[in-house]
N, C-alpha and C positions, 0 to 999 in steps of 0.2 A: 471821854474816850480818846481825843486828839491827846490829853494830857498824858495821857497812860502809852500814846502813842513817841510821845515825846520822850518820856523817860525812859525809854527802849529802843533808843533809835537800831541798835548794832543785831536786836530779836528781829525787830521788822526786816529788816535787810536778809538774816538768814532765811526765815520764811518764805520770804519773796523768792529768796534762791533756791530755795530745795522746792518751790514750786516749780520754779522756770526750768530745773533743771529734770523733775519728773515730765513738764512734758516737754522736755526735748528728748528726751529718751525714749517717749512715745514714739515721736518723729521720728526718730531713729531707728528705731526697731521698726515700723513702718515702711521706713525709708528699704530699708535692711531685706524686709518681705518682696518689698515689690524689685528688686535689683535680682532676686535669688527668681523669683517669676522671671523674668526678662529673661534672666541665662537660663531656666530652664526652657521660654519659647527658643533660644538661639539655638539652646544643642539640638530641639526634638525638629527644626528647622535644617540643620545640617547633618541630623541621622541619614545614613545611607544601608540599602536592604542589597547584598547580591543575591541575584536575581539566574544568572546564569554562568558560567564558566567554561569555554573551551580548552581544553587542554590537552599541546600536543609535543608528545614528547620523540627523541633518538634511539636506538636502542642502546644495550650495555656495550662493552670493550668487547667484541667477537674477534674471528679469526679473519683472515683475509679474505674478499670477495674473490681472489683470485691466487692461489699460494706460491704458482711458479711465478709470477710477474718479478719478484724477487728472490730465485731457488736457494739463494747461501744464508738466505733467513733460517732456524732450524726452527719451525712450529711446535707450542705443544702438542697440537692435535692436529692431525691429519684434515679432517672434514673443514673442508673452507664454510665460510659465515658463520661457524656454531658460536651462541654465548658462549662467554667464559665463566669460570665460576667468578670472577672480578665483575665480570657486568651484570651476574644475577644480585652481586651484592650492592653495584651501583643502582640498581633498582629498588631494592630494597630500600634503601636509605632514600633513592627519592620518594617512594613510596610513604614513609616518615617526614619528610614535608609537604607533601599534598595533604597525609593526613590533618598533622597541625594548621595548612591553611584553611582548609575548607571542612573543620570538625563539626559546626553547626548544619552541611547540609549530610554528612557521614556518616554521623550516630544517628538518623532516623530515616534512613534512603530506604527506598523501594526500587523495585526494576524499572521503575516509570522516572526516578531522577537520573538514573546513569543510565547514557548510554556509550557504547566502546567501538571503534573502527580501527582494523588493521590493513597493513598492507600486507599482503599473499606472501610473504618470504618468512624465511625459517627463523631470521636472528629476530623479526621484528615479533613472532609471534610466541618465541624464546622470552624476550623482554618483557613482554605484555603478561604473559603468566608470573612472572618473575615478580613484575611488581603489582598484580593484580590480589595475588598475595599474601602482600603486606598490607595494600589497601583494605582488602575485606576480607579480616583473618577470620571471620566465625563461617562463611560462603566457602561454599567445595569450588575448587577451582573447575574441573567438570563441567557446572553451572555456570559460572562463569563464561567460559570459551565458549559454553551452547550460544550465549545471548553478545558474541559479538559479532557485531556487522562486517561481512569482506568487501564490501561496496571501492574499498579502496585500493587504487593502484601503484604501484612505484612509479616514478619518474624513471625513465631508459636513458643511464650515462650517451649509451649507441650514440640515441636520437639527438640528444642535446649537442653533442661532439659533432657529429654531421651536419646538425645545424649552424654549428659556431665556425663551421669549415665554409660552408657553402652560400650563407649569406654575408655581404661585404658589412660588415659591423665598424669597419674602421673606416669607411668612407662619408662625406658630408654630404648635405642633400645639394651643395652647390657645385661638387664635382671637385673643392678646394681638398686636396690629399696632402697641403703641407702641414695640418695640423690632426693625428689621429688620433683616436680616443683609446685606443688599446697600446700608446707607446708607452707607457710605464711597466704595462705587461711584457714586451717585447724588450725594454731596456735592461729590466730583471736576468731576462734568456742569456741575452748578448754578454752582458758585464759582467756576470759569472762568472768564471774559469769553472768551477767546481762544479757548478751544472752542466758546461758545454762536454767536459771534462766523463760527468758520469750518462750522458747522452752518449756518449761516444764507447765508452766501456759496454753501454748495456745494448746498443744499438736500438735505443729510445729516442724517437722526436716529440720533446715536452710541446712543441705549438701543438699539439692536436691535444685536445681536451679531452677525451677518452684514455692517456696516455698516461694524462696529468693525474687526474683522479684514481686510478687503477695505483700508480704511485705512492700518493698520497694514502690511498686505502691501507693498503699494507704498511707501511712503512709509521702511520700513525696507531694500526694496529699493533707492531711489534713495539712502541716505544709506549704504549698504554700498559702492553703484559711485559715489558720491562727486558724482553730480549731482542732491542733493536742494538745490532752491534756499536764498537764504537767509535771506529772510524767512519761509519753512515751517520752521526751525530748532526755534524756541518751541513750535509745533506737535507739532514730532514726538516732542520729547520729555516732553509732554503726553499727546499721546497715546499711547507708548512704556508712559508708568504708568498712563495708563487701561485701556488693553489687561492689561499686569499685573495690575492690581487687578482686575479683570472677571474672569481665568480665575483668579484665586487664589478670587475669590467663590463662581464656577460649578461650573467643574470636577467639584470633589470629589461634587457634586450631581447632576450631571445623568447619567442613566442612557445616554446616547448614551456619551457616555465612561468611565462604569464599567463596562460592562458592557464595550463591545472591551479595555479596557485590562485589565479584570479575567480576559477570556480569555487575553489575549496573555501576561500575568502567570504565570495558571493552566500554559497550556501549557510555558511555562519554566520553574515549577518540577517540573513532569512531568518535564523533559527531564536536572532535575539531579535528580530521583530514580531515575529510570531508571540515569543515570552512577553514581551513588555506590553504587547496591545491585545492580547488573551487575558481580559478579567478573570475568566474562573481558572486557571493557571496561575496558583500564587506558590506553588513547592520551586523551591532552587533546583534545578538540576545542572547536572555536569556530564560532557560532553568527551570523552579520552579517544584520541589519535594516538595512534604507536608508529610510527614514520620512520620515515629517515632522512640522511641528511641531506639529499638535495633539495628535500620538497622544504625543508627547515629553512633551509638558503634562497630557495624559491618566496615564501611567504614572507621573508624579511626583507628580500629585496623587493618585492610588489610594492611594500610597504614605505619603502624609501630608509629605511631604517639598517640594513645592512653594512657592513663593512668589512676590511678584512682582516681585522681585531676580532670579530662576533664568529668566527666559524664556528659552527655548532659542536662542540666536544662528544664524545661517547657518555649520553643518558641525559641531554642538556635536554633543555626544556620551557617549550615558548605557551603561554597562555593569555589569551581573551576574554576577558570576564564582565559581564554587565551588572550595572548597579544601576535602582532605584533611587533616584538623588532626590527625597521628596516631589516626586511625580516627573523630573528632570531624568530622564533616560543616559546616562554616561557608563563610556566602555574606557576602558583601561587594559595597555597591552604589557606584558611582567616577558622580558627573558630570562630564563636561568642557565648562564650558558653550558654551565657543567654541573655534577655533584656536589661540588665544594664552594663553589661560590654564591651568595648571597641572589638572588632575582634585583634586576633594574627594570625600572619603568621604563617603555619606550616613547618617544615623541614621533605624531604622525607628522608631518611640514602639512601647516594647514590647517593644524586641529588639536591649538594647544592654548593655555596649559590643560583644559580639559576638552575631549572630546567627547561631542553630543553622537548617538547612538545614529542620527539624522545625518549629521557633518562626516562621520568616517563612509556612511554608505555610498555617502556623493561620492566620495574623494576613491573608492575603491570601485563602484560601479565603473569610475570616468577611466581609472586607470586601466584597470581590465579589458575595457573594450577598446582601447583606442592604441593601434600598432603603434611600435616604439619607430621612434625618427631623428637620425642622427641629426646632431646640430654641430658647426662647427664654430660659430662665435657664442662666449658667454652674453647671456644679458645682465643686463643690467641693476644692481641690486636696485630693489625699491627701497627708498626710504624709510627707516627706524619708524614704527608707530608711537607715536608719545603720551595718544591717551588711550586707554582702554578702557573697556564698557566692562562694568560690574556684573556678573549673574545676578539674579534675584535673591540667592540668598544672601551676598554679601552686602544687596542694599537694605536685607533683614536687620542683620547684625552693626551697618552706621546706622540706620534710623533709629535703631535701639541705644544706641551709645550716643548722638544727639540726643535722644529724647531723656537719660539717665544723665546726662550732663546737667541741660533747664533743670530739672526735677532737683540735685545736688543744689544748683548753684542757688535756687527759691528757698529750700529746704536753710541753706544755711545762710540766709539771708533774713528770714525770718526770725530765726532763734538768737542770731544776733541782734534782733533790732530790739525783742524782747526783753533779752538779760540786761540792757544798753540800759535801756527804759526803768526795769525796776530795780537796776543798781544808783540810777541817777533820781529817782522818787527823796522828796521832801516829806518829810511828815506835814501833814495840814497845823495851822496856826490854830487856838480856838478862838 
């Protein structure tokens, strides 16, 4: 046999290899099974379920809340606030991304996953059938209008503008008035010519915010339907950033707007705790607000998320949505600030890069209830965090890639020591 073994040395050698090499292919394929296991635990570990979605939208391009505020403007239509047919169609279309977003809770809704709130005015409820729609073309609209809620109220420019008159906003809680929080607003006024300029033509005082907005209304109305004259061009988009700057100043301040927007907040995240800790409530539903824009500006700036880049455009559109994050409760807040632009995620301060369903409620309970208080010195940034703590799942996904590394690094440690072994095999002597 050794004889036989001998006069073959170069058969034994193949042998030995086309063994060594079936079973490392075993090992492989093995190897192979258990790594496709692994990423299936990771993905069905980082599947996420939505669970709930509020969603609250501007109305379309309407006419002016006020038409003389600007009488050389020439309207199409007479009747102040009606849609246009522009903003029935800005509804529409957004109506075609709501639907593509949320198709899986869409195609099998009942009256019990939607429900709809407007506010009592004509363009809002113009909007809301406009794209009500488009959202659910086989439903009579009829039916629709029956089953929405009027629970909700406008915001009163009045009120806000009285407020922003009558409380000292620019004062410091130390009495210090060389440093005010509204002088960029005020430097805007001053350094104009072209505002002081068309203040003076119309016998308009822009510091009052009832003044400012009524302005703005119109004047962004006429440059939506495309007949804002065009020497008012420099104007409007002057005023366009004073308005900006005005509510980025205000807002977050004034207790007209924290307080509804702090409710409307409140109640919403009511509604995703109810969903997320109601076992027998596992349907997605979705939640539609037809607003307008100050409550829009109201909610972003509660939010701390505001600015005066983000004004809300005619048919924009801001939503809250909760997702199941394998038993991890996380909300996600989407603006869309117009029809044509893409939705950006927003970040809360506080409660990032994800926020837990748990962390946003603190951070919106505390803000809500707690008056705003001028400060007149900055503090102090804290210090850069350098290490951050992992979620659970992402300590899923190393453990898994530690433990797939050993398993590689055994795997091919073995099958080299093998092939080593019976390529360096002697034949026996007899």
């Amino acid at each position: 046999m050794s004889a036989a073994r001998s006069l073959f040395p170069k058969a034994n050698e193949r042998m030995c290899s086309r063994e060594m090499a079936s079973r490392s292919g075993r090992i492989v394929i093995e190897w192979l099974c258990l790594l496709t296991t692994i990423a299936i635990m990771c993905q069905q570990s980082l599947s996420r379920d939505l669970m709930l979605s509020h969603i609250i939208w501007r109305e379309g391009v309407r006419g002016p809340l006020n038409g003389s505020t600007l009488p050389h403007i020439k309207w199409n239509d007479s009747r102040p606030a009606q849609l246009t047919q522009k903003g029935k169609e800005q509804h529409a279309k957004l109506a075609d991304f709501l639907r593509g977003r949320y198709e899986s809770v869409l195609l099998n809704w009942s009256p019990n996953s939607v429900t709809i709130y407007s506010v009592n005015a004509s363009y809002s409820v113009s909007s809301l059938k406009a794209n009500l729609v488009a959202l659910f073309p086989n439903t009579s609209e009829s039916w629709l209008i029956q089953n929405v809620s009027w629970t909700l109220k406008s915001l009163n420019a009045v009120e806000i503008a009285d407020e922003a008159a009558a409380s000292k906003l620019d004062e410091c809680q130390n009495g210090d008035n060389s440093k005010r929080d509204n002088d960029s607003v005020k430097s805007i006024l001053q350094s104009k010519s072209v505002l002081q300029k068309f203040q003076q033509d119309n016998g308009i005082n822009l510091s009052h915010f009832y003044n400012v907005f009524m302005i703005y209304d119109s004047m962004s109305s006429a440059h939506a339907q495309g007949i804002l004259p065009r020497n008012l061009e420099t104007t409007y988009d002057l005023i366009s950033m004073y308005f900006g700057r005005f509510t980025t100043e205000y807002f977050s301040k004034l207790n007209a707007s924290r307080e509804y927007a702090g409710f409307l907040l409140i109640n919403m995240l009511e509604n995703m705790a109810a969903k997320a800790y109601n076992s027998t409530d596992s349907e997605p539903q979705l939640v539609i607000y037809s607003t307008d824009q100050l409550l829009m500006i109201s909610l972003l700036s509660l939010l701390s998320n505001y600015q005066e880049y983000f004004v809300p455009q005619f048919s924009s559109c801001f939503m809250v949505e909760l997702y199941n994050d394998s038993g991890d409760y996380q909300v996600e807040l989407w603006y869309k600030q117009s029809v044509e632009q893409q939705p950006v995620e927003l970040k809360v301060p506080g409660c990032s890069p994800t926020c837990s369903l748990e962390q946003l409620t603190n951070i919106v309970s505390n803000v809500a209830k707690t008056p705003w208080r001028p400060v007149c010195k900055k503090k102090e940034n804290n210090p850069p965090e350098i290490l951050s703590k992992f979620s659970g799942k992402f300590t899923i996904v190393l453990f898994s890639a530690i433990v797939a590394g050993i398993i590689a690094a055994l795997v091919t440690y073995y099958c080299a020591r093998d092939v080593f072994k019976c390529l360096i095999q002697k034949p026996a002597d007899e």
